[in-house]
C-alpha positions as CSV (number, residue, x, y, z in Angstrom):
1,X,-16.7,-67.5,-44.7
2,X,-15.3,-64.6,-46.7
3,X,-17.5,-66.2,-49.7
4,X,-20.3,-66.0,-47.5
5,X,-20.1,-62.9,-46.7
6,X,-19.2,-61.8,-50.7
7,X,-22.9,-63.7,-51.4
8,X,-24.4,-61.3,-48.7
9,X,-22.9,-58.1,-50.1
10,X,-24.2,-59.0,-53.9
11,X,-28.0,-60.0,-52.2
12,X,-27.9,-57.0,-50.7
13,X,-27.1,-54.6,-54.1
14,X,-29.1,-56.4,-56.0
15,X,-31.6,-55.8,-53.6
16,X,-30.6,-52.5,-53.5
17,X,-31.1,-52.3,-57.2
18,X,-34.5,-53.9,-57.5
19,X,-36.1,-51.6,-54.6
20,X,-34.6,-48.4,-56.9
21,X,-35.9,-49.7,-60.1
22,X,-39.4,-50.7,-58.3
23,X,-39.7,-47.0,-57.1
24,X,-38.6,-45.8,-60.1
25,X,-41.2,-47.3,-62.2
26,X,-44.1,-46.1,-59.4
27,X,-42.7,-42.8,-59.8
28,X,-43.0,-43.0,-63.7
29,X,-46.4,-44.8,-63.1
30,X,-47.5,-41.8,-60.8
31,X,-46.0,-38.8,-62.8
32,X,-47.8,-40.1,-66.1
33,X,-51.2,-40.0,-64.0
34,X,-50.9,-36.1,-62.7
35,X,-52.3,-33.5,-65.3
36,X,-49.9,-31.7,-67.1
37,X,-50.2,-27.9,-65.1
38,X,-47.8,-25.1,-65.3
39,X,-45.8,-24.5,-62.7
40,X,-46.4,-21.3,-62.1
41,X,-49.7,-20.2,-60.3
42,X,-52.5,-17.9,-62.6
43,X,-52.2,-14.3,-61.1
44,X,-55.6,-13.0,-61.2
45,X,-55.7,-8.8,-62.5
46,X,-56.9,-6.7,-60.4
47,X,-60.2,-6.1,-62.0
48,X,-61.4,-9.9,-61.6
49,X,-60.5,-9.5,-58.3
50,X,-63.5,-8.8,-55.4
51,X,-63.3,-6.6,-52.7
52,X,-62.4,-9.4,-49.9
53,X,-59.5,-10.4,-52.0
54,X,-58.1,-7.1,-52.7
55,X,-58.3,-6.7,-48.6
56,X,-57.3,-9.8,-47.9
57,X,-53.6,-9.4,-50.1
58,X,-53.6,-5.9,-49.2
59,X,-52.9,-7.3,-45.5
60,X,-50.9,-10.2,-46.5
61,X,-48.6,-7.6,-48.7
62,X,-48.5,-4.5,-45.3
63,X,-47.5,-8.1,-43.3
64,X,-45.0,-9.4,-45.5
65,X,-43.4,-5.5,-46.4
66,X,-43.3,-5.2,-42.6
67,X,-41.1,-8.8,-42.2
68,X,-39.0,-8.4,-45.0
69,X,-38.1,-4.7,-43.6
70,X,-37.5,-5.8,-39.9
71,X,-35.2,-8.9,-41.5
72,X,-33.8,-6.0,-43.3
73,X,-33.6,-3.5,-40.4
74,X,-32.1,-6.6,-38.1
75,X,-29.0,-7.3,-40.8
76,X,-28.3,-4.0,-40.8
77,X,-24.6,-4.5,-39.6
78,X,-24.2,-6.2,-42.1
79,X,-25.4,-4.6,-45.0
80,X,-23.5,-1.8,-46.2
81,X,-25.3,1.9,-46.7
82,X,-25.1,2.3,-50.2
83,X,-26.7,-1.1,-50.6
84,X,-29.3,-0.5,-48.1
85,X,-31.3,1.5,-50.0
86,X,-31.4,-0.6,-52.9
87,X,-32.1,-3.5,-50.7
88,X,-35.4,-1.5,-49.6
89,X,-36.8,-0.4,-52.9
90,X,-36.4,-3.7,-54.3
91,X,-39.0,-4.8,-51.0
92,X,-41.0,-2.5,-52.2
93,X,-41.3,-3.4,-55.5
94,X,-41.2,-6.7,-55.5
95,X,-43.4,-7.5,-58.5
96,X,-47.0,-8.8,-57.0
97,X,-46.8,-5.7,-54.1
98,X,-46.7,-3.0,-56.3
99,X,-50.5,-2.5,-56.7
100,X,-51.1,-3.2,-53.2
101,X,-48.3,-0.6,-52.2
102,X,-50.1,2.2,-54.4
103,X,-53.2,1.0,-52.2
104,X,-51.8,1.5,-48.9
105,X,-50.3,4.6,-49.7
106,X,-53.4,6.3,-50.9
107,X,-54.8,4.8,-47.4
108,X,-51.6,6.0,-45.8
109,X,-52.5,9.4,-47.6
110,X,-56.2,9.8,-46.4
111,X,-54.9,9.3,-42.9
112,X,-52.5,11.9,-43.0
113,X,-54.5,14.4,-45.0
114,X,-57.6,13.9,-42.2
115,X,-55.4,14.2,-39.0
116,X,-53.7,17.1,-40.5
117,X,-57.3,18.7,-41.2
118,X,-58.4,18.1,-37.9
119,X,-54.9,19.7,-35.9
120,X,-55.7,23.1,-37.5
C-alpha cells in the first residue's frame, strides 16, 4: 500500500514537471512571436499634438491633479506638515502634467482677470 501510494506521489511530480516544462516551452514559443517594442509608451510633443488631444489630457490631467490632491487632503493625519507641501508640488509636477498645468493656469488666469473686470 505505502508503495502504491510512493508510485502515485512520483506520477503526480512528474506530471507536475511535464505540465511546467509544456507551458514553459508555449511561453518561449509565444514570446519569440511578439515584436520586439519598448516598454515604454512614445509621448507625443506638444506640437504634434491636435487640439482634441491637447483638451482631452488637459481634462484627464485637472481629473487626475484633483484625485491625487483629495487622496492627499484625506491622509492628511497622517502626513506630517513639513512634508505636506512637498507631497503637493511633487503632484503638481509630476512630469507629463506640467504643460497641461501651465494650460489650466493661464485658463485659471483669464477667469480671474474677466470676473475681476467685470466686479468694478
Amino acid at each position: 500500500m505505502a508503495e502504491n501510494n510512493n508510485n502515485n506521489e512520483l506520477d503526480i511530480q512528474n506530471m507536475d514537471e511535464y505540465i511546467e516544462k509544456r507551458i514553459e516551452i508555449k511561453l518561449n514559443d509565444l514570446l519569440q512571436t511578439l515584436p520586439d517594442k519598448p516598454l515604454t509608451p512614445d509621448v507625443k510633443r506638444i506640437y504634434e499634438m491636435t487640439v482634441s488631444e491637447i483638451y482631452i489630457n488637459t481634462l484627464q490631467t485637472a481629473i487626475d491633479i484633483l484625485n491625487d490632491l483629495t487622496e492627499i487632503y484625506s491622509n492628511k493625519n497622517y502626513v506630517d506638515s513639513s512634508n505636506y507641501m512637498t507631497l503637493i508640488m511633487n503632484i503638481l509636477l509630476k512630469e507629463n502634467r506640467k504643460i497641461y498645468l501651465g494650460i489650466l493656469l493661464v485658463v485659471m488666469s483669464f477667469i480671474l482677470y474677466f470676473i475681476d473686470g467685470a466686479s468694478v
